[in-house]
FIMI-603537 format. One line per field, with one value per residue: x, z, y of N, C-alpha, C in turn; residue in one letter. Coordinates in pm, whole numbers, m for minus. Atoms other than C-alpha are relative to their C-alpha. Layout:
BEGIN
n.c1 = [X|...]
n.c3 = [Z|...]
n.c2 = [Y|...]
ca.c1 = [X|...]
ca.c3 = [Z|...]
ca.c2 = [Y|...]
c.c1 = [X|...]
c.c3 = [Z|...]
c.c2 = [Y|...]
resn = [A|...]
This chain:
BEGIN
n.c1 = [m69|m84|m46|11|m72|32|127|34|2|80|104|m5|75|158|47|m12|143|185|64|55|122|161|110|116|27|27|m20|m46|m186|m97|m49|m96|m129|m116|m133|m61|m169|m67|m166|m22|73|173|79|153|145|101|40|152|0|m38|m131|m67|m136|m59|m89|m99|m148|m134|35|m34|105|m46|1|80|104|76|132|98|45|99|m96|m23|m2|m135|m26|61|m72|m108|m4|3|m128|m132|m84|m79|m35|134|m8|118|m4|84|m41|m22|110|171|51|m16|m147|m34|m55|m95|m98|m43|91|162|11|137|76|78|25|m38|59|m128|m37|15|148|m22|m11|m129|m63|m105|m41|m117|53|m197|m21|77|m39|m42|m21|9|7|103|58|10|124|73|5|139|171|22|10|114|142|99|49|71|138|79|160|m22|71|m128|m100|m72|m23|m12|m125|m108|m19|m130|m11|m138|26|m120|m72|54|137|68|108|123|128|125|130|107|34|m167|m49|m161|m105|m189|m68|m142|m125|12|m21|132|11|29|108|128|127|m25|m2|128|32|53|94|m16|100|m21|m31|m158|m62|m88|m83|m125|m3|m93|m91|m123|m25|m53|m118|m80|m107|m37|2|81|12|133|48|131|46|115|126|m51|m144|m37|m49|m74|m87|m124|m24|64|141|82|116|5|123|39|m6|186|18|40|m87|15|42|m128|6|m88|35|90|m94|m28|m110|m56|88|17|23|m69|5|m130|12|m118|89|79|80|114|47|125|119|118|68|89|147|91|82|123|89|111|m75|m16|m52|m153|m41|m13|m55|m89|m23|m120|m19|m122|m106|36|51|73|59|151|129|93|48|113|73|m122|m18|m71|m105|m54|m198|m87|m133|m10|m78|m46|147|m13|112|111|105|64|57|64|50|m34|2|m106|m109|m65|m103|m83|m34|m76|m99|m62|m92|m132|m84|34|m57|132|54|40|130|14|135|41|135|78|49|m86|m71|m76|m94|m63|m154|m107|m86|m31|31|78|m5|139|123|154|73|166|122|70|150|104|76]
n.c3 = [m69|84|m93|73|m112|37|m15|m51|m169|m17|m41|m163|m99|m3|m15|m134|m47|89|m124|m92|73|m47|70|m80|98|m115|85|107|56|m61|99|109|m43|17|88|19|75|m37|m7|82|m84|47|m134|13|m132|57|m153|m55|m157|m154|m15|160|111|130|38|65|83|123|135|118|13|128|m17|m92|m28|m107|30|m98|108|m73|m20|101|129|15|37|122|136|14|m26|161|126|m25|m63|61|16|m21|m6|m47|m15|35|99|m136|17|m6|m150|m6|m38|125|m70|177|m26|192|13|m57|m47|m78|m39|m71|m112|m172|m93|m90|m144|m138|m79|m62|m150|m58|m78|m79|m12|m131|m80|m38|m121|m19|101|m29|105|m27|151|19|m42|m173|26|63|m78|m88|115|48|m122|m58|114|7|m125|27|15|32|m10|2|m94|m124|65|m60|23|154|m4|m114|m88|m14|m127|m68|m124|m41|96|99|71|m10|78|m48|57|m60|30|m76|m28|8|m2|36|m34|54|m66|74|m14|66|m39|m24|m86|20|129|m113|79|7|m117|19|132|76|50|167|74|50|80|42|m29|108|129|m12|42|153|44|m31|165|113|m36|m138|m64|m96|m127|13|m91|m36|m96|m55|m58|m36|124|135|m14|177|64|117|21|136|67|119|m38|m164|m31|m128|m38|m105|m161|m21|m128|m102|m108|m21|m87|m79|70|m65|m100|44|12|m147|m89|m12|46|m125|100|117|90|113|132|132|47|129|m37|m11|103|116|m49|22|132|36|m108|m8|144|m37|m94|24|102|m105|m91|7|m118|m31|m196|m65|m127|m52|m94|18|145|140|30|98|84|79|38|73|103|m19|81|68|m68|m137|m16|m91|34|m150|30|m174|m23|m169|m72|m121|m103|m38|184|56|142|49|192|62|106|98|96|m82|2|106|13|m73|42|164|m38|m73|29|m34|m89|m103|m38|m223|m32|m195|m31|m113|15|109|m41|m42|98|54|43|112|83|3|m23|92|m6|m138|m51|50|m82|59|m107|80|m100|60|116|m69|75]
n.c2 = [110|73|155|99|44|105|29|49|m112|m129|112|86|m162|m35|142|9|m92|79|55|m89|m98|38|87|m6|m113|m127|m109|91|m17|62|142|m47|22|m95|m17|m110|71|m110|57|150|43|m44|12|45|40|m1|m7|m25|m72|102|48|m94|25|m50|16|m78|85|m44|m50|m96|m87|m117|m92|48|m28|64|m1|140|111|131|94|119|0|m10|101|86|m38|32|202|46|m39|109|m68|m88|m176|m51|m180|m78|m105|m91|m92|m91|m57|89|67|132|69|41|117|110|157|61|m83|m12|m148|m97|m136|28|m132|m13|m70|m89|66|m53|41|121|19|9|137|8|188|13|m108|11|22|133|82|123|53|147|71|52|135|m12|m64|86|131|m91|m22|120|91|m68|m66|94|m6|m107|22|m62|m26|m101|3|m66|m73|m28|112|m9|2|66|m87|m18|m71|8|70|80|m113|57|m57|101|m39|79|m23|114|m78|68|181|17|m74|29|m117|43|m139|m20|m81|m124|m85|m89|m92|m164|m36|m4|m8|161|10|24|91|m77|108|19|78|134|20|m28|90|90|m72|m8|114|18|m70|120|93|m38|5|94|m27|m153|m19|m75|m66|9|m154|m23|m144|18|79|48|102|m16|80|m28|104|m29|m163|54|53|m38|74|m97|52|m52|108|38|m80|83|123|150|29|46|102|103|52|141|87|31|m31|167|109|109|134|4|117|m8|98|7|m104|41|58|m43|m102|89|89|m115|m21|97|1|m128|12|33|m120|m161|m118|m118|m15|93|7|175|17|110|113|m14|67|32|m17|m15|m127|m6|m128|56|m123|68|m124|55|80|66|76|m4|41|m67|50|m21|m20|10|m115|m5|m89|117|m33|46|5|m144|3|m186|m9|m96|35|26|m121|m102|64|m25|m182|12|165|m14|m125|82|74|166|76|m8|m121|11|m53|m26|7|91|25|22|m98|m146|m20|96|m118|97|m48|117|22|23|m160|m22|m130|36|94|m21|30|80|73|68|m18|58|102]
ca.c1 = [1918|2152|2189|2321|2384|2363|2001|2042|2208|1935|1639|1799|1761|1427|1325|1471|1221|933|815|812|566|208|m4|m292|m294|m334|m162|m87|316|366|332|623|1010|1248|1524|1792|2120|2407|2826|2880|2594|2183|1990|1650|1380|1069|809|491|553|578|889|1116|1407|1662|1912|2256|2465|2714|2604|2701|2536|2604|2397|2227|1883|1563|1239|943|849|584|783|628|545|945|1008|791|1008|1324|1215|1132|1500|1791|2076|2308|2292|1975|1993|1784|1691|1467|1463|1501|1113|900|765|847|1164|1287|1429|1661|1777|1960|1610|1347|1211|985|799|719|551|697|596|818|1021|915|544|775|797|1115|1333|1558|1774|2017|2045|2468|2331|2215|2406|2454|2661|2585|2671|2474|2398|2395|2071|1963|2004|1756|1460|1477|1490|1126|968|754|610|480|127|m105|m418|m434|m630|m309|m84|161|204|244|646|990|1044|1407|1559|1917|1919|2236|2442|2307|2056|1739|1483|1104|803|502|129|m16|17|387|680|1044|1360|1725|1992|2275|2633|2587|2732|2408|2513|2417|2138|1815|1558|1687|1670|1292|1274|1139|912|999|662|626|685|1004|1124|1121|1258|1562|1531|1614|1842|2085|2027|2197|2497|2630|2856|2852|2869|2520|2471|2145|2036|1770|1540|1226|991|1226|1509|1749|1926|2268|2452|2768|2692|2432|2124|1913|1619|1426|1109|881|863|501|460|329|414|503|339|542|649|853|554|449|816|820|1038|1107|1011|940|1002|1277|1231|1551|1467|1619|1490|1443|1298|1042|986|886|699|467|441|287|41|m20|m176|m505|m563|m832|m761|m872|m720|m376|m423|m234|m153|104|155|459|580|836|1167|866|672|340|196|m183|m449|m782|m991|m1368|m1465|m1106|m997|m689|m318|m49|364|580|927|1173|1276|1465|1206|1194|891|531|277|111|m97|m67|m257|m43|m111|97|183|349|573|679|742|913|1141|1219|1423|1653|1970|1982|2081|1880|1623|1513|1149|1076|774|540|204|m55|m138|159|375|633|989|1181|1579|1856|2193|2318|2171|2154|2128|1751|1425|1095|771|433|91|m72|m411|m688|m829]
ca.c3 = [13432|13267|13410|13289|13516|13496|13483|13686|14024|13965|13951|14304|14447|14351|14425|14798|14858|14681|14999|15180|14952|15063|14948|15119|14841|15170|14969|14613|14628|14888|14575|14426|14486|14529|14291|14344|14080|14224|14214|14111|14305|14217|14583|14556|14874|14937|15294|15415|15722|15940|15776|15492|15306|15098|14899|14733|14405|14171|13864|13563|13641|13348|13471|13841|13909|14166|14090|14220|13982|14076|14203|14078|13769|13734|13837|13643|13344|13479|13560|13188|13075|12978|13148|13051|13031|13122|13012|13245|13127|13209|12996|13233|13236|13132|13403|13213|13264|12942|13005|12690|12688|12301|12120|12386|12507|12771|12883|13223|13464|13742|13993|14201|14479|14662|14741|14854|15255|15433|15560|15835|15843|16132|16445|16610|16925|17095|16885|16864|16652|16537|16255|16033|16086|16467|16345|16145|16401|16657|16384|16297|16655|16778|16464|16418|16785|16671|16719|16434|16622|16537|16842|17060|16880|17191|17065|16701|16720|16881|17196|17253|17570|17771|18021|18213|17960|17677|17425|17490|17228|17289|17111|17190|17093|17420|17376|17294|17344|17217|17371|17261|17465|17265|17311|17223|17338|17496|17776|17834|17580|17783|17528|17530|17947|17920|17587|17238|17064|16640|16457|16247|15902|16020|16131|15797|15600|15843|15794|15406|15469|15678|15381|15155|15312|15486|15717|15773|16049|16087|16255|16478|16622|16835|16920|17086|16819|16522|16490|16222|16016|15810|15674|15463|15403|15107|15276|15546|15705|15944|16138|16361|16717|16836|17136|17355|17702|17651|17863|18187|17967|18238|18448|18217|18244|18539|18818|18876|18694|18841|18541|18247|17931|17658|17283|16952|16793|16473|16560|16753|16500|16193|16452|16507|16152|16093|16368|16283|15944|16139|16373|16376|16117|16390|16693|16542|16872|16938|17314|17443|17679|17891|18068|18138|17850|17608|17444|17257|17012|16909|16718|16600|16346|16374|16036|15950|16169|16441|16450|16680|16695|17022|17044|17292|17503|17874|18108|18450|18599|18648|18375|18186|17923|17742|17425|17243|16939|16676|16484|16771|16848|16499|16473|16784|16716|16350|16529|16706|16596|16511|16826|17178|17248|17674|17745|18164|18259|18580|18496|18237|18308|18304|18055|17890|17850|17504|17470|17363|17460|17153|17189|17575|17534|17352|17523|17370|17549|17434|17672|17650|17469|17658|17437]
ca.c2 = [62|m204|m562|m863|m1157|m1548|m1725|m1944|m1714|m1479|m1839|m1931|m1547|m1510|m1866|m1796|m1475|m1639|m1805|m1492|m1251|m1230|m1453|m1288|m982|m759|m507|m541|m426|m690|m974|m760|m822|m529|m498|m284|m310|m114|m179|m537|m618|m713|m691|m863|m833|m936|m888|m974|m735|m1009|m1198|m986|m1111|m1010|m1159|m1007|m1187|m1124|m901|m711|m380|m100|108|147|135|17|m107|m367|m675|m939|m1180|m1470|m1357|m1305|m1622|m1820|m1660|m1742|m2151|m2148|m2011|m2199|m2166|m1883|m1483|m1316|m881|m650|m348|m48|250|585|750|423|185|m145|m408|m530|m887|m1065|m1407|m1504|m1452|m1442|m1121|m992|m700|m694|m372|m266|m27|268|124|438|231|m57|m114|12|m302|m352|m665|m581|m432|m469|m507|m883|m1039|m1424|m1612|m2006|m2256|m2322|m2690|m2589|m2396|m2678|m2936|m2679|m2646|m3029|m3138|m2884|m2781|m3102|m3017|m2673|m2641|m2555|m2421|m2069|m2024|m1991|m1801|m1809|m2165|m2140|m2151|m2194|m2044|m1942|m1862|m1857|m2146|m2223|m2011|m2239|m2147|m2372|m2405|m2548|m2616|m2816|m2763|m2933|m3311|m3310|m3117|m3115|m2944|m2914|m2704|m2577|m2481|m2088|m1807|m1633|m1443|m1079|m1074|m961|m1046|m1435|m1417|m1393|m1580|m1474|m1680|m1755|m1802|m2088|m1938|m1740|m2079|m2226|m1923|m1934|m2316|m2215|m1995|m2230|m2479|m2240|m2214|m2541|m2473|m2083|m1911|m1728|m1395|m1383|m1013|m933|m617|m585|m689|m858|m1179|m1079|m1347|m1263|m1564|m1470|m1108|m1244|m1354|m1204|m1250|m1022|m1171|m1030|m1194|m1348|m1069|m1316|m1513|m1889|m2093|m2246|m2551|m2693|m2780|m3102|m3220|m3481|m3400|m3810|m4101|m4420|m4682|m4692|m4882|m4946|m5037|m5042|m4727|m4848|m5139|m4928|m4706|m4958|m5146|m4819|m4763|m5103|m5088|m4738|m4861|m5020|m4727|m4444|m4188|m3942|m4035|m4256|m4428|m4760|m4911|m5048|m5318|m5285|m5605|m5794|m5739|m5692|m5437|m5511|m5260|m5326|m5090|m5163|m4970|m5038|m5079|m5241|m5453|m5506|m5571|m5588|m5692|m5763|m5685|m5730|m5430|m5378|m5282|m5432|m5222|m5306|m5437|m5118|m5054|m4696|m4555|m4303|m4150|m4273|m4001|m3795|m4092|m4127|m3725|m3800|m4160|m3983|m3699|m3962|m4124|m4507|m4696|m4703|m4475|m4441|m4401|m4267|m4325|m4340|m4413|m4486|m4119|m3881|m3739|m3989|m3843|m4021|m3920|m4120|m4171|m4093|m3678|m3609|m3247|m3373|m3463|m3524|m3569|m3704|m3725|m4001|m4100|m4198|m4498]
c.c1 = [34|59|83|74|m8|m138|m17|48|m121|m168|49|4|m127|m83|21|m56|m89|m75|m60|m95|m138|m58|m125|m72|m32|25|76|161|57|m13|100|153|67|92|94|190|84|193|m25|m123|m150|m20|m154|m21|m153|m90|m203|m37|25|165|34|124|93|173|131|101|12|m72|36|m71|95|m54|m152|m140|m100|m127|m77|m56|m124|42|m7|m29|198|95|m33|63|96|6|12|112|70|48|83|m6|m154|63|m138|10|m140|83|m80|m193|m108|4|0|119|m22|90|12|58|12|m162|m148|m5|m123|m29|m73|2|29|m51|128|7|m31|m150|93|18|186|67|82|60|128|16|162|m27|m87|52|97|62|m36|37|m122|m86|m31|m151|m93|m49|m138|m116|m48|m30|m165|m39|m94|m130|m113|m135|m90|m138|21|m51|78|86|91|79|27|156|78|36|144|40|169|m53|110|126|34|m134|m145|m150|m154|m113|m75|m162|m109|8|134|95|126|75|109|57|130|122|14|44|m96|15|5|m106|m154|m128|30|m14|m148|m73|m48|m87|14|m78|48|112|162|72|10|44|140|84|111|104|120|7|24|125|55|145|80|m59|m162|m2|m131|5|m134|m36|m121|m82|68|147|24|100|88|115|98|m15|m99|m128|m15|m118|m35|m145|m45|m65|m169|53|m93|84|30|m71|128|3|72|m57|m85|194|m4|107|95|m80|49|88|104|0|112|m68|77|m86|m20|m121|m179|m80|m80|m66|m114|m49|m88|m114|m58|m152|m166|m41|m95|94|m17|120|164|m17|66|37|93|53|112|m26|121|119|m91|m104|m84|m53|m140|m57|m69|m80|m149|m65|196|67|132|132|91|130|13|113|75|76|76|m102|m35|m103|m132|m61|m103|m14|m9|m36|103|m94|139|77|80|132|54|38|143|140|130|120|167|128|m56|113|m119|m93|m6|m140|m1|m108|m59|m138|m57|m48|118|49|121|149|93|131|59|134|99|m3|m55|m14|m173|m93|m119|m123|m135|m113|m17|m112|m62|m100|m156]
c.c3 = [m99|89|m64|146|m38|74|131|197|m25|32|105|76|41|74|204|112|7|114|107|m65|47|m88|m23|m155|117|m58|m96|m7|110|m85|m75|107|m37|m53|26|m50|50|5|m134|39|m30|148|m37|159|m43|131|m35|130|89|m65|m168|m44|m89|m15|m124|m111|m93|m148|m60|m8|m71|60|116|13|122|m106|40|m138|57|m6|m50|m97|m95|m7|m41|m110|35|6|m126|m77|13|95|m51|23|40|2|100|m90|26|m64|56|m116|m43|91|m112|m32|m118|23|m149|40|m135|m35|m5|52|126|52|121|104|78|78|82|109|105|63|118|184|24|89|23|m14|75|60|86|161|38|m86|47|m112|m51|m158|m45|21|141|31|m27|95|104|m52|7|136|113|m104|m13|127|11|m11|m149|40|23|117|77|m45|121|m68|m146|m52|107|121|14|152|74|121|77|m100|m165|m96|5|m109|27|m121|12|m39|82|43|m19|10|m46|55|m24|71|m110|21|m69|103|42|102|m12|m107|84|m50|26|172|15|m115|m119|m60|m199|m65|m109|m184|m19|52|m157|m99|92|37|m141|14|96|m77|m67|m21|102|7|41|140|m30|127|23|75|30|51|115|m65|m96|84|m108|14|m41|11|m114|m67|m175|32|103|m2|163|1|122|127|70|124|95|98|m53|116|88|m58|183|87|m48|m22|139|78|39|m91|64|m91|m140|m116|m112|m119|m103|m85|m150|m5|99|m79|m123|60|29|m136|m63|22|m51|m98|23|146|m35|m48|128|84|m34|99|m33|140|m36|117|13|81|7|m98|m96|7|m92|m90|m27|m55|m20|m44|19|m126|m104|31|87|m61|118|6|126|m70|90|41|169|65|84|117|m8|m120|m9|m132|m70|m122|18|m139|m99|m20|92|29|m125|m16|98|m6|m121|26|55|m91|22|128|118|9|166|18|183|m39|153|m14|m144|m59|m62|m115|m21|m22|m140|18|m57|63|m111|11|168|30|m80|58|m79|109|m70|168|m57|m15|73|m104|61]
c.c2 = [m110|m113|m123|m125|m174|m38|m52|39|56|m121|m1|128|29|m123|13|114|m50|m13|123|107|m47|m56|53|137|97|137|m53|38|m70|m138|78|m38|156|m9|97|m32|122|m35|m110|m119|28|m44|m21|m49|m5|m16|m40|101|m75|m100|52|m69|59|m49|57|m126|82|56|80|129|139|108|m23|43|m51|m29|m146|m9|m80|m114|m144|m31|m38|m127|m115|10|m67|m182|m21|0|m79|39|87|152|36|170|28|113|105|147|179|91|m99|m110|m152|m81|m64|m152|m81|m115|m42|100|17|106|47|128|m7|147|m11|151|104|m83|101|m64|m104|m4|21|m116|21|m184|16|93|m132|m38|m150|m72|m176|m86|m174|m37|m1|m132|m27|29|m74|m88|65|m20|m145|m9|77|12|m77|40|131|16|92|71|170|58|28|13|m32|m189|m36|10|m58|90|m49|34|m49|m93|m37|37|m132|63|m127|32|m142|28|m81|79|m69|m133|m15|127|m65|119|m36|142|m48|65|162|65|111|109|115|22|m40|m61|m142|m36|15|m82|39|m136|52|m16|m122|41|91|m124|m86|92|18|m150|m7|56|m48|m76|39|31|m71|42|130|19|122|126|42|110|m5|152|m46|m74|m107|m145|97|m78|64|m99|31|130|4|m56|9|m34|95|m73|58|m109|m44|67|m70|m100|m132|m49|m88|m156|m124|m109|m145|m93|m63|m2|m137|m50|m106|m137|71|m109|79|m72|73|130|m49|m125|48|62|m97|m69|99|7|m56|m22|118|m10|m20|94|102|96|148|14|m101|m82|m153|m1|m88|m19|m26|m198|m51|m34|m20|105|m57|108|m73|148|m85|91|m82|m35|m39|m155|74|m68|m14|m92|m22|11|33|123|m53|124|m162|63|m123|m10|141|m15|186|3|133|15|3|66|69|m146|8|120|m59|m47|69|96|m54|m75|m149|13|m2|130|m49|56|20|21|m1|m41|16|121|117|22|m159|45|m102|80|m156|36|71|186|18|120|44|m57|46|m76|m25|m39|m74|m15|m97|m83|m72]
resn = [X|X|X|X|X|X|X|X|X|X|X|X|X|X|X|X|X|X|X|X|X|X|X|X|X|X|X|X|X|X|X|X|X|X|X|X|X|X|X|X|X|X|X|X|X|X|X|X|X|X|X|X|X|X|X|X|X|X|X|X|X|X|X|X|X|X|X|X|X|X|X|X|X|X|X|X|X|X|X|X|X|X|X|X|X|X|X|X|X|X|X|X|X|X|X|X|X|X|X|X|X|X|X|X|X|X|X|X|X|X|X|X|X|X|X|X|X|X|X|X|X|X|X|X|X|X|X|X|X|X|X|X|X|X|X|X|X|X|X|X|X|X|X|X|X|X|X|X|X|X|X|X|X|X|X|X|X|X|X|X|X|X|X|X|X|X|X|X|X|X|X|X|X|X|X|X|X|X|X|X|X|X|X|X|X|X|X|X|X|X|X|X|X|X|X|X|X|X|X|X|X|X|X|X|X|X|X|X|X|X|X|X|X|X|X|X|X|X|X|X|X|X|X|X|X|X|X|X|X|X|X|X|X|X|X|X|X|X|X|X|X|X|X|X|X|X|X|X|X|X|X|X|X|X|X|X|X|X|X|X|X|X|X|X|X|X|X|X|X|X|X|X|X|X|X|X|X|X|X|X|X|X|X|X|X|X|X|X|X|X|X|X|X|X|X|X|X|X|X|X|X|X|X|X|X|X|X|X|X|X|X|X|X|X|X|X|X|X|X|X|X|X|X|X|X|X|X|X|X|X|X|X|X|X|X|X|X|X|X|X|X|X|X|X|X|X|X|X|X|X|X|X|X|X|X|X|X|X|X|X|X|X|X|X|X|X|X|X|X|X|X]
């Protein structure tokens, strides 16, 4: 086999697997990347079984071959190279990749691609199309919400699902939730009519792989078990689906609220941040005191001391005192456009619902914190 291609396409190939190779060493040829030089074309994948990859660019191939590298041995070399020319070669009957740049040289083992794992990365049927920034805007607006407690895997991602012939995406890990409905073409696709659920880490490898091409059109397939990703015929992405129910999210959204408060979202936002500073590192908690066109914030830290701001909002209910914690509002606030946000509320007690005006096809939700 006979390669030659530029350094720095072949650093941003490898660099956009990387993430997905096992960490775990479960088996040792899933820390290796798949190579395969063929046409005009180098194809590098790379799987943990649960989310696989593989990306296709432009190369000088003399003469075709396959073979598995250790991916971040590989690209540890290439961070180090200039920019410019990078030769592959292996040499037909020995098991190591010959790699020239001007006059640096390496020697690095590779392994038969027949150990490597067979990968799928598309399936013609269920198929949904979306921008990319359409994609982006989904992830950004639920991923924060994602619960880490490995403990309930059903909760460890984005749940997807056809609502009203919209695509509606959710995620919440208990104390908050976020939802965004999107203009998509979903109908007839059975797997999205019961919902699928995205784990966390195929949500940020098809995170990267909308950030690599603003402004394509991505094609999203579904099976039983798998999403598959293919943006521009050059980067896929196949992930296996958390085989679990969601829980009925809908039943912590309140059906009425009693009480509407209007503020300046930035202004709410650096006024949390400030307060946040003298709250419990545990619990973030600060309260705030609703009353008439104003809004106090307080915390107090026990071996720190106490702060607390007003600031004026519209809000024409009843006096109320709620603890949040912090951090979930800021997660929350940070998702919104400047201008108003809209808090609904009915009690000291219930869920909280935050949109704006600004995104009304966005609602975020936060319990509150029993101080």
């Amino acid at each position: 086999m006979k390669v030659c291609l530029d350094t720095d396409t072949f650093r941003s190939a490898i660099n956009k697997i990387l993430t997905v190779v096992d960490k775990r060493n479960s088996r040792p040829i899933l820390t290796y990347a798949l190579i395969k030089a063929e046409g005009d074309t180098l194809q590098i994948s790379a799987t943990d079984l649960e989310v696989s990859a593989k990306v296709c660019v432009q190369a000088n191939v003399n003469e075709s071959g396959t073979f598995c590298v250790n991916a971040k041995n590989i690209f540890d070399i290439l961070r180090e190279l200039p920019d410019g020319e990078v030769h592959l070669e292996i040499i037909e009957g020995e098991n190591t990749l010959k790699l020239f740049f001007k006059d640096i040289h390496y020697s690095l083992l590779v392994y038969k691609n027949e150990d490597f794992p067979q990968l799928v990365f598309h399936n013609e049927n269920n198929q949904v199309q979306m921008n990319s920034q359409g994609l982006l805007d989904v992830i950004s607006k639920t991923s924060y919400a994602i619960s880490t407690d490995e403990t309930r895997l059903y909760l460890n991602g984005i749940y997807l699902q056809e609502r009203d012939s919209k695509l509606r995406a959710v995620a919440t890990d208990g104390h908050r939730l976020s939802m965004v409905d999107t203009e998509v073409d979903v109908n007839g696709i059975d797997s999205l009519t019961n919902g699928i659920i995205i784990p966390k880490k195929g949500v940020y490898e098809l995170k990267k792989l909308a950030e690599a091409n603003p402004g394509a059109e991505i094609k999203i397939s579904l099976d039983d078990s798998f999403l598959y990703a293919n943006s521009e015929n050059n980067y896929y992405l196949s992930v296996r689906l958390i085989a679990r129910e969601y829980p009925k999210y809908q039943a912590v959204i309140p059906s009425k609220t009693s009480f509407l408060l209007t503020a300046d979202k930035d202004l709410l936002f650096d006024a949390i941040r400030r307060i946040k500073i003298m709250s419990n590192e545990k619990s973030n908690g600060v309260r705030i005191h609703l009353k008439d066109k104003e809004m106090t914030i307080t915390a107090n830290h026990p071996s720190l001391g106490d702060a607390s701001e007003k600031l004026p909002v519209d809000y024409n209910g009843k006096d109320m005192e709620i603890g949040f914690n912090a951090k979930y509002l800021i997660d929350t606030l940070s998702i919104f456009d400047n201008g108003e946000v809209l808090m609904e509320l009915n009690n000291e007690l219930s869920p909280v619902i935050i949109r704006s005006s600004n995104s009304p096809s966005h609602m975020g939700i936060i319990m509150p914190l029993k101080l």
